[in-house]
BALOBA-1460 file (C-alpha; in Angstrom, 3 decimals):
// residues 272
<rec num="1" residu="x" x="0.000" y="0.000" z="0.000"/>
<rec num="2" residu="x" x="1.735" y="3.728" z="-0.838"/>
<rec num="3" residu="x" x="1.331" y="6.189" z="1.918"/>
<rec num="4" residu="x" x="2.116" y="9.062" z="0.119"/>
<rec num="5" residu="x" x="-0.127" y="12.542" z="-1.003"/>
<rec num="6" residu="x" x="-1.526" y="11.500" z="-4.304"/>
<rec num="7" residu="x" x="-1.618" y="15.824" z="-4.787"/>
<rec num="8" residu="x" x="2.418" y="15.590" z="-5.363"/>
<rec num="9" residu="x" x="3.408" y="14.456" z="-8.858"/>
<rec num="10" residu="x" x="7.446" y="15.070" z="-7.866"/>
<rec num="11" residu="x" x="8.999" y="15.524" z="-4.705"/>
<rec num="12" residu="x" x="11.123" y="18.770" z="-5.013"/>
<rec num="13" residu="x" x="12.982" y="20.817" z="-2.913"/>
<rec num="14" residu="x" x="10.420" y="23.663" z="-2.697"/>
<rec num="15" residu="x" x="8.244" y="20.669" z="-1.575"/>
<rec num="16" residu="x" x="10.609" y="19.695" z="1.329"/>
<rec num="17" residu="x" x="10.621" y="23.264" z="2.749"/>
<rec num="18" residu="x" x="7.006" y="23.282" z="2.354"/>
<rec num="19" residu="x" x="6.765" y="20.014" z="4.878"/>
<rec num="20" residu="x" x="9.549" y="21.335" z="7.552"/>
<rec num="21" residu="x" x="7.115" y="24.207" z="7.801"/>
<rec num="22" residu="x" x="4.105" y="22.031" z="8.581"/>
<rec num="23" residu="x" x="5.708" y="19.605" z="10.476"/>
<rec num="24" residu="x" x="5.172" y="16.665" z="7.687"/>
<rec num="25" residu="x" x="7.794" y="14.309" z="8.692"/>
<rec num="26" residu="x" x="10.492" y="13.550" z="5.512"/>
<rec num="27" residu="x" x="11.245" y="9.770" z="5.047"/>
<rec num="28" residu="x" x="14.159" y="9.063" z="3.123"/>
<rec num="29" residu="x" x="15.925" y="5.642" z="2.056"/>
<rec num="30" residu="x" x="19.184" y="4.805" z="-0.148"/>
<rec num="31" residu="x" x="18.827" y="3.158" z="-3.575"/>
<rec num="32" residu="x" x="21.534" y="1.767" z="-5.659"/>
<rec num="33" residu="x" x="20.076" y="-0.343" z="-8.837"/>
<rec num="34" residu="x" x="16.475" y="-0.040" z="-10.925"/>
<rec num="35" residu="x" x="14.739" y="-2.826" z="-9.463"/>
<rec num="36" residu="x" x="15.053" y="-1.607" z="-5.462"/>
<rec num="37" residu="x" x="14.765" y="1.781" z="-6.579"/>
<rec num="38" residu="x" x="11.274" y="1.045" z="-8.817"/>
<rec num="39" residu="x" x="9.914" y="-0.415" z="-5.429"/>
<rec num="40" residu="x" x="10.748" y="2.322" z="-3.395"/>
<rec num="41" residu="x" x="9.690" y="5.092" z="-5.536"/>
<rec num="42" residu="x" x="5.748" y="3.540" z="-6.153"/>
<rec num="43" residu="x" x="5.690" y="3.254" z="-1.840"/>
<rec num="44" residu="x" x="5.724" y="7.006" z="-1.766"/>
<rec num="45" residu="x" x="9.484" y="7.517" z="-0.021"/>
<rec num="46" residu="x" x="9.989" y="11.334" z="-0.335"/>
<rec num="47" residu="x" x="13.953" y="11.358" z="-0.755"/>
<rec num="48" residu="x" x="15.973" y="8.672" z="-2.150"/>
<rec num="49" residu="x" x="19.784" y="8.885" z="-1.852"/>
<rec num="50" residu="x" x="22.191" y="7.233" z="-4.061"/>
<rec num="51" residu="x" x="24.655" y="6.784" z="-1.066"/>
<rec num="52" residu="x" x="28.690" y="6.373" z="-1.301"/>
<rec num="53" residu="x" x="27.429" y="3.074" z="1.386"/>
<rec num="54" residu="x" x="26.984" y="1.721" z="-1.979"/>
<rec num="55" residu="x" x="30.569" y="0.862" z="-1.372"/>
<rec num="56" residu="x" x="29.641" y="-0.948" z="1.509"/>
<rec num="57" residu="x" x="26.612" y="-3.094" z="0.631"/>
<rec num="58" residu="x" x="27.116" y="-3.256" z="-3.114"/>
<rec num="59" residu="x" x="30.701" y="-3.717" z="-3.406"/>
<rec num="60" residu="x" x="31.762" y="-5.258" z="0.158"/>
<rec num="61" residu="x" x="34.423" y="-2.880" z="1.034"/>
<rec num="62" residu="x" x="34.957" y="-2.039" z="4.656"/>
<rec num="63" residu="x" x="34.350" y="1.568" z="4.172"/>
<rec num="64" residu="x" x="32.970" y="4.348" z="1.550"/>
<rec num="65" residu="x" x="36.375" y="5.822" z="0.518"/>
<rec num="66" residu="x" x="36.894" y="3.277" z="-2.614"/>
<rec num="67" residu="x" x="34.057" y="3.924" z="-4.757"/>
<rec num="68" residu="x" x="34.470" y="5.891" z="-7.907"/>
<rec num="69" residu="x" x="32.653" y="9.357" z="-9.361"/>
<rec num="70" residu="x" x="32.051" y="6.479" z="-12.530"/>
<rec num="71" residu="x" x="30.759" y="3.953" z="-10.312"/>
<rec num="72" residu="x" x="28.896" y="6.738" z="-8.435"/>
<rec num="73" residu="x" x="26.756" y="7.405" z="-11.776"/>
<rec num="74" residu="x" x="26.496" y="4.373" z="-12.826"/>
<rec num="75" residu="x" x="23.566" y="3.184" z="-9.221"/>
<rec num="76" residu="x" x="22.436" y="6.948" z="-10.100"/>
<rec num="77" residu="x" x="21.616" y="6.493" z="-13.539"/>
<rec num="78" residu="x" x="20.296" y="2.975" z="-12.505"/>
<rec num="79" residu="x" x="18.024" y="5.033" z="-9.648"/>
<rec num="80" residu="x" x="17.011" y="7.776" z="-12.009"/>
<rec num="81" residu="x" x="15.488" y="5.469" z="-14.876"/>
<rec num="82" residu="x" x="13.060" y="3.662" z="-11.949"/>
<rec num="83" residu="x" x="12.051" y="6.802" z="-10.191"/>
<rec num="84" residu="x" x="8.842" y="9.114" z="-11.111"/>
<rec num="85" residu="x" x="8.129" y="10.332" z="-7.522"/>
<rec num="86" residu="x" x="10.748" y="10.620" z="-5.266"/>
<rec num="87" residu="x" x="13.964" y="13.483" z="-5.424"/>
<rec num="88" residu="x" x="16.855" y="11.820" z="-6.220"/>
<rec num="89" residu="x" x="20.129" y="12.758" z="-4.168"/>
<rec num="90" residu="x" x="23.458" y="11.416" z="-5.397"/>
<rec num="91" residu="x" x="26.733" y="11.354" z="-2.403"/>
<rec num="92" residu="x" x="29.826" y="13.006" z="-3.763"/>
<rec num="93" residu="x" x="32.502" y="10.439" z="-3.139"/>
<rec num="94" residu="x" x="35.336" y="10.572" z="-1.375"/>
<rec num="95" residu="x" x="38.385" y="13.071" z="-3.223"/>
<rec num="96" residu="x" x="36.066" y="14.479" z="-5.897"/>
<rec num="97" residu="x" x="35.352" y="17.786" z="-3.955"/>
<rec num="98" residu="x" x="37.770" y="17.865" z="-1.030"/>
<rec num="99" residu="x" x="40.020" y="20.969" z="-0.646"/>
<rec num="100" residu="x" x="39.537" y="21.642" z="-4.761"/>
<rec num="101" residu="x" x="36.157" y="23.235" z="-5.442"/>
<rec num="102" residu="x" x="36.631" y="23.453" z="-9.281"/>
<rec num="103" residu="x" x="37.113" y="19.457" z="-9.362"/>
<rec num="104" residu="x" x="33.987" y="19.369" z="-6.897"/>
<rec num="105" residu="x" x="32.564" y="21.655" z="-9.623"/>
<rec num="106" residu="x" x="33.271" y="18.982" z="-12.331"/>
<rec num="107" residu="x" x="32.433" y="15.986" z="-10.405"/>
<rec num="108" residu="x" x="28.682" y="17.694" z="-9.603"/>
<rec num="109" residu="x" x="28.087" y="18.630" z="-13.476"/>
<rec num="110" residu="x" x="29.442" y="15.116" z="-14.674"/>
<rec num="111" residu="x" x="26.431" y="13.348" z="-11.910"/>
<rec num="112" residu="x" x="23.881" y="15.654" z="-13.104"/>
<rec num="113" residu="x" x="24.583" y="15.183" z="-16.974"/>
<rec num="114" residu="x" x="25.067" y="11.949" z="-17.287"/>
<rec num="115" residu="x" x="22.381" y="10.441" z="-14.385"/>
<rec num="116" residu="x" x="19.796" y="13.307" z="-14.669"/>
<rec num="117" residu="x" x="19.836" y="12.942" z="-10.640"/>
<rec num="118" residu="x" x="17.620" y="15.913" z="-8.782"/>
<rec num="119" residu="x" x="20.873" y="16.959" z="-6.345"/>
<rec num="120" residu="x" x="24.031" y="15.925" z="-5.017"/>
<rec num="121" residu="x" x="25.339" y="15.206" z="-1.041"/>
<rec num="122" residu="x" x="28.627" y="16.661" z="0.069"/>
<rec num="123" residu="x" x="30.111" y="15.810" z="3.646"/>
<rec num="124" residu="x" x="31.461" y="18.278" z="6.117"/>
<rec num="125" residu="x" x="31.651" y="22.000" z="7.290"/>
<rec num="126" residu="x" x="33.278" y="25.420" z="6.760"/>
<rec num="127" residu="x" x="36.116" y="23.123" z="5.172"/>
<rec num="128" residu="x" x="34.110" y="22.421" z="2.407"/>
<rec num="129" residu="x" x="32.399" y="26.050" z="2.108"/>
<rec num="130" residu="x" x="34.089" y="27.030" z="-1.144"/>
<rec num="131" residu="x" x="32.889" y="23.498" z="-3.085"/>
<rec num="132" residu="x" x="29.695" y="23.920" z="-1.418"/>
<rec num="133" residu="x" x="29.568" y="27.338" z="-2.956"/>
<rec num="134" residu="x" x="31.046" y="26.667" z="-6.640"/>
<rec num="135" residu="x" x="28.321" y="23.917" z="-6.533"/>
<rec num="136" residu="x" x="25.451" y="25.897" z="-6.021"/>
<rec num="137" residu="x" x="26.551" y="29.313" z="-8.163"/>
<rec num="138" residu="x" x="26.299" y="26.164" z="-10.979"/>
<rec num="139" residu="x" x="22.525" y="25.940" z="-9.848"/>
<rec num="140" residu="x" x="22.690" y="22.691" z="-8.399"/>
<rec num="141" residu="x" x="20.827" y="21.726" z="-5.404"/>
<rec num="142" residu="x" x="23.129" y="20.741" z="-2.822"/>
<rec num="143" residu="x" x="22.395" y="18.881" z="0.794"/>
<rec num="144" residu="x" x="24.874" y="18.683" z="3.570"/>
<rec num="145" residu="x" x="26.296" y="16.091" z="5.787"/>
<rec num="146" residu="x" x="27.170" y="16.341" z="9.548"/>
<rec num="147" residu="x" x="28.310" y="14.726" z="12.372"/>
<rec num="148" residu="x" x="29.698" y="11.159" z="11.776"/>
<rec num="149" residu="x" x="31.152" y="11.797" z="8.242"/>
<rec num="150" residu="x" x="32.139" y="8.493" z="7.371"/>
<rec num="151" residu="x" x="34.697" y="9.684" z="4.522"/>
<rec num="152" residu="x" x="36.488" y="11.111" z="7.739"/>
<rec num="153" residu="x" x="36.258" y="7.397" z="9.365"/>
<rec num="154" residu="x" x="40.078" y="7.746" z="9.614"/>
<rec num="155" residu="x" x="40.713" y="10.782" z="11.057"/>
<rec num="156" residu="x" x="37.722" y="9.765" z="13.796"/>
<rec num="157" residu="x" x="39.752" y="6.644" z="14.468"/>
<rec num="158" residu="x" x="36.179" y="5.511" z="15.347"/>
<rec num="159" residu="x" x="32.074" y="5.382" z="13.731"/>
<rec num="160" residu="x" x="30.802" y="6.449" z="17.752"/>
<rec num="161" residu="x" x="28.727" y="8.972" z="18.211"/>
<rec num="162" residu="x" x="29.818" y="12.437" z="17.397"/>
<rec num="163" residu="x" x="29.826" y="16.209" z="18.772"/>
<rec num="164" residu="x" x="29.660" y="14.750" z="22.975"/>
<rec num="165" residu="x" x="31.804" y="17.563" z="23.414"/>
<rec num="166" residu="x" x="30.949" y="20.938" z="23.913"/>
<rec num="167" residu="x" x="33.520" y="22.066" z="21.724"/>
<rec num="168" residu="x" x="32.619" y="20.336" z="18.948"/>
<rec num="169" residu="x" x="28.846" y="20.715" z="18.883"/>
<rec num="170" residu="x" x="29.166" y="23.893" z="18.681"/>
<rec num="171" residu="x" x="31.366" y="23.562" z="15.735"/>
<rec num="172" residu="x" x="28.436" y="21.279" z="14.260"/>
<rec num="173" residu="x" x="25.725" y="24.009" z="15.051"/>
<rec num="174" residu="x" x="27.949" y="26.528" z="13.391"/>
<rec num="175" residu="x" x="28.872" y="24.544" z="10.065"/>
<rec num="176" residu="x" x="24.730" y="24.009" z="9.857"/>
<rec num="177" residu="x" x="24.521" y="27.656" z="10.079"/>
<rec num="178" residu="x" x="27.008" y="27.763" z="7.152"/>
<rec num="179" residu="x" x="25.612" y="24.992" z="4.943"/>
<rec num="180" residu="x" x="21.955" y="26.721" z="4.908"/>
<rec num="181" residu="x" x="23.531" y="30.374" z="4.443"/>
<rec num="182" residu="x" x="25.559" y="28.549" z="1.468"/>
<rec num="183" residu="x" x="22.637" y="28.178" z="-0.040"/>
<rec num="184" residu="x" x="22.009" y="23.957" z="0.990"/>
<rec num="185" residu="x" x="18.065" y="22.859" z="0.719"/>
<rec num="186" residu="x" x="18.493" y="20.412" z="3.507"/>
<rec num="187" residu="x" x="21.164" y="18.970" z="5.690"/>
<rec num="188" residu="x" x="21.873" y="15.172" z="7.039"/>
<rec num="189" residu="x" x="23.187" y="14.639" z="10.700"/>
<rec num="190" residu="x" x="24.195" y="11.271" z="11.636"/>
<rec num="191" residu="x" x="24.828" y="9.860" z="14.604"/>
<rec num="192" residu="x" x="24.901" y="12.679" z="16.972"/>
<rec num="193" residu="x" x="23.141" y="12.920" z="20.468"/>
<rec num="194" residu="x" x="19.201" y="13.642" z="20.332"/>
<rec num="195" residu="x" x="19.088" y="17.222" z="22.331"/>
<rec num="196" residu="x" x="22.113" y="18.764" z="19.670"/>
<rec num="197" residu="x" x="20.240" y="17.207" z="16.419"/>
<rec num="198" residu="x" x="16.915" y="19.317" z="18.033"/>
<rec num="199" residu="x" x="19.020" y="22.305" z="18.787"/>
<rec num="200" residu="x" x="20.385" y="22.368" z="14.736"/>
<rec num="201" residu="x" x="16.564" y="21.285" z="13.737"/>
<rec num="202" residu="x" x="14.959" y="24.305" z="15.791"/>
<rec num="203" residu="x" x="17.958" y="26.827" z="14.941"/>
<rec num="204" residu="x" x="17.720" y="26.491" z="10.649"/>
<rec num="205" residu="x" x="15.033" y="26.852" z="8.468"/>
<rec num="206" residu="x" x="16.343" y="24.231" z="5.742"/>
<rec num="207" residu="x" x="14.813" y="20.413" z="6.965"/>
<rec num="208" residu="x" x="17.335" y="18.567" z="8.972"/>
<rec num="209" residu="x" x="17.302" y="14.771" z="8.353"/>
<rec num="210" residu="x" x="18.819" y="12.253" z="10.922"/>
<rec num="211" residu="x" x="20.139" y="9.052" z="11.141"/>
<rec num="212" residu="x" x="20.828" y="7.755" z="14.596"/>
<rec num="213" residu="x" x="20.373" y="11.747" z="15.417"/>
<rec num="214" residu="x" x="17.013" y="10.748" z="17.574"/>
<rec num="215" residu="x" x="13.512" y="11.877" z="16.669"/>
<rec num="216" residu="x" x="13.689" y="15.667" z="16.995"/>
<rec num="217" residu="x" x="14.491" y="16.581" z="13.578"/>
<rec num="218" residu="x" x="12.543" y="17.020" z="10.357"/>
<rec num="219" residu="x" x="12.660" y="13.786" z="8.890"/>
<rec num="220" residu="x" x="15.264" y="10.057" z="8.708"/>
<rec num="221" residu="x" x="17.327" y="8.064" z="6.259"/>
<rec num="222" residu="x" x="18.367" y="4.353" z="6.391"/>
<rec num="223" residu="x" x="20.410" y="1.940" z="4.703"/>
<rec num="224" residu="x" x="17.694" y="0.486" z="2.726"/>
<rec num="225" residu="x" x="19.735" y="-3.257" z="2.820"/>
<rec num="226" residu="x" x="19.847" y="-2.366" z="6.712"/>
<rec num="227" residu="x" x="16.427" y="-1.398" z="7.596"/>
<rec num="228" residu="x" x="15.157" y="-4.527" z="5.123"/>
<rec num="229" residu="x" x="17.307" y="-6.871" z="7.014"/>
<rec num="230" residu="x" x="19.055" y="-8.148" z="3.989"/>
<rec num="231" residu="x" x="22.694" y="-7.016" z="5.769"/>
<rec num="232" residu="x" x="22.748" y="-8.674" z="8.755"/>
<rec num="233" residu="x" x="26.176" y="-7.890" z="10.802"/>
<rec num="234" residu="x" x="25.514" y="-4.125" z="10.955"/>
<rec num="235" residu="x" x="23.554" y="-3.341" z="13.973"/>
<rec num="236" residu="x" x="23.887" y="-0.202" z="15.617"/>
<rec num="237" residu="x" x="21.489" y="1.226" z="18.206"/>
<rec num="238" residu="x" x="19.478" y="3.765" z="15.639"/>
<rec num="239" residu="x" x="18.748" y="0.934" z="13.094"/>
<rec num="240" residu="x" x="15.135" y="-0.516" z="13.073"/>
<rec num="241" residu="x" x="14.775" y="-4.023" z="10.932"/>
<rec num="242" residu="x" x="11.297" y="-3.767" z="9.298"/>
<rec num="243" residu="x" x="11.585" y="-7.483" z="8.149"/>
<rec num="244" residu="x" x="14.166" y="-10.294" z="7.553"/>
<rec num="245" residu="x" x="14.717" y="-10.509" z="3.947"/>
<rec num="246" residu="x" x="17.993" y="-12.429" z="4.192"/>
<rec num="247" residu="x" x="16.096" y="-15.115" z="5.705"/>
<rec num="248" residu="x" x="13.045" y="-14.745" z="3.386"/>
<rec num="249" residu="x" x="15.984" y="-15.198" z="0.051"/>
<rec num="250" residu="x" x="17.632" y="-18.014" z="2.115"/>
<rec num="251" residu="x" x="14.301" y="-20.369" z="2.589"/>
<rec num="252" residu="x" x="13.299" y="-19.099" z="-1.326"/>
<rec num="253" residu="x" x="16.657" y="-20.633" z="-2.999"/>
<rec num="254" residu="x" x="16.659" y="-23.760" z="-0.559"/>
<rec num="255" residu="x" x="13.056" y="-24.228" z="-1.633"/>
<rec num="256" residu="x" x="14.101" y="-23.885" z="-5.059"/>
<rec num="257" residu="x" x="17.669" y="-25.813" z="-4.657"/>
<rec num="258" residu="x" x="15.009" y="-28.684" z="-3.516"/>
<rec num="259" residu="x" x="12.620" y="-28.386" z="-6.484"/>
<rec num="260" residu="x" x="15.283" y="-28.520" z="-8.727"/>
<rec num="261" residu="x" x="17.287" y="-31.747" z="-7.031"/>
<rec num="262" residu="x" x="14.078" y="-33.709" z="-6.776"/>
<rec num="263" residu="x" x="12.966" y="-32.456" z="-10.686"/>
<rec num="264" residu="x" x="9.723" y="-30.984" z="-8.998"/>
<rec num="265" residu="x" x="11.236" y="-27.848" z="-10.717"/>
<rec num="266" residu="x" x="9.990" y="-27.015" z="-13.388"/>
<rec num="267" residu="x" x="6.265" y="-28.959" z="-14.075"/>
<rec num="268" residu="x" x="4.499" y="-29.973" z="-16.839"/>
<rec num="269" residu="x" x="2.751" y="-26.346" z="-16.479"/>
<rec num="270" residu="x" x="5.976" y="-24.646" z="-16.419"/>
<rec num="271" residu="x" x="7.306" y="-26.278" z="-19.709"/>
<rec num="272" residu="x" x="6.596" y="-25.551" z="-23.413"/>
């Protein structure tokens, strides 16, 4: 069943504004291929995000930094053919916008051209102002990332909660500040505690959207694999599993591994 206003054709970033201001939560889930993304779209998700995890739960690696801009528009353009609905957001990946904002420049224009995506995430603060800026004097819509940046996992040392300190909260609540006087339509904080996530959600005007940020903000994003239960070793405190589809595949293929040992597989019916 789709849960979503049958008034909005497109979800837009005018639209997103227009539900921070009356308090319409914004749901938001990552997408990565056509078929996922087809299903997603028709439920009535508002935001779907063409994540750098893809490097995670696509391609196994231990941690975002080794996908590619190329591989990066390749899920988009996969995401972007399935979607009619939902706003498409596509992660800058790691060392395609950091400390050169002409080659963040180029890496934003190449997404947009060549996957038709809606917008594009970037991670961090004031360090990333000038990208941030180049990006958005190109007229593309741009949505920031806070707190637990994990293209920064080795300077943390750590993925635990961010911004405990004093010090560096307010650092988060200032970089916020910057990101929506940039010119961002929305920013992302993960993993930060509850009462600083409703601090930044109360202070800007721009929807704030949280993941393990607690339920004070404007709307949340999961790992789609994560929240669908088809990872199953990743299982951090914020993450609700809505159902078990790892175990749903696994009886499926035994069922079918039988069918096929015993020749039940296929019947007269299912033959020509």
């Amino acid at each position: 069943m789709s849960v979503h206003n049958p008034n909005i054709k497109k979800i837009t970033t005018h639209q997103l504004q227009e539900m921070k201001v009356r308090k319409e939560k914004i749901s938001m889930l990552t997408a990565y291929d056509y078929s996922m993304a087809k299903i997603l779209d028709a439920t009535g998700i508002d935001i779907l995000l063409v994540g750098d995890s893809a490097s995670n739960v696509m391609a196994g690696n231990e941690t975002t930094l080794p996908i590619t801009l190329d591989q990066m528009i390749y899920h988009a353009t996969s995401v972007v053919r399935a979607v009619d609905r939902a706003l498409v957001v596509v992660d800058l990946p790691f060392g395609c916008y950091q400390g050169n904002s002409s080659e963040a420049l180029r890496s934003t224009i190449r997404i947009m051209k060549e996957s038709g995506a809606h917008a594009v995430k970037i991670e961090g603060g004031s360090e990333i102002k000038e990208s941030v800026l180049r990006i958005l004097s190109a007229g593309v819509p741009v949505m920031g990332h806070l707190g637990l940046t994990p293209q920064s996992i080795y300077k943390f040392g750590t993925y635990t909660v961010r911004a405990k300190e004093e010090a560096e909260a307010e650092k988060l609540i200032e970089d916020a500040k910057l990101l929506q006087e940039c010119g961002c339509f929305a920013v992302v904080l993960e993993k930060i505690p509850s009462a600083l996530a409703k601090r930044v959600a109360e202070t800007l005007h721009i929807p704030v959207i949280g993941i393990g940020a607690g339920n004070h903000v404007d709307g949340q994003v999961l790992v789609t694999h994560d929240m669908l239960g088809i990872t199953k070793d990743f299982k951090p405190r914020f993450l609700r599993r809505y159902t078990d589809l790892s175990g749903i595949i696994n009886d499926a293929v035994v069922n079918y591994i039988n069918d096929v040992k015993q020749g039940d597989f296929p019947n007269e019916k299912e033959s020509y």
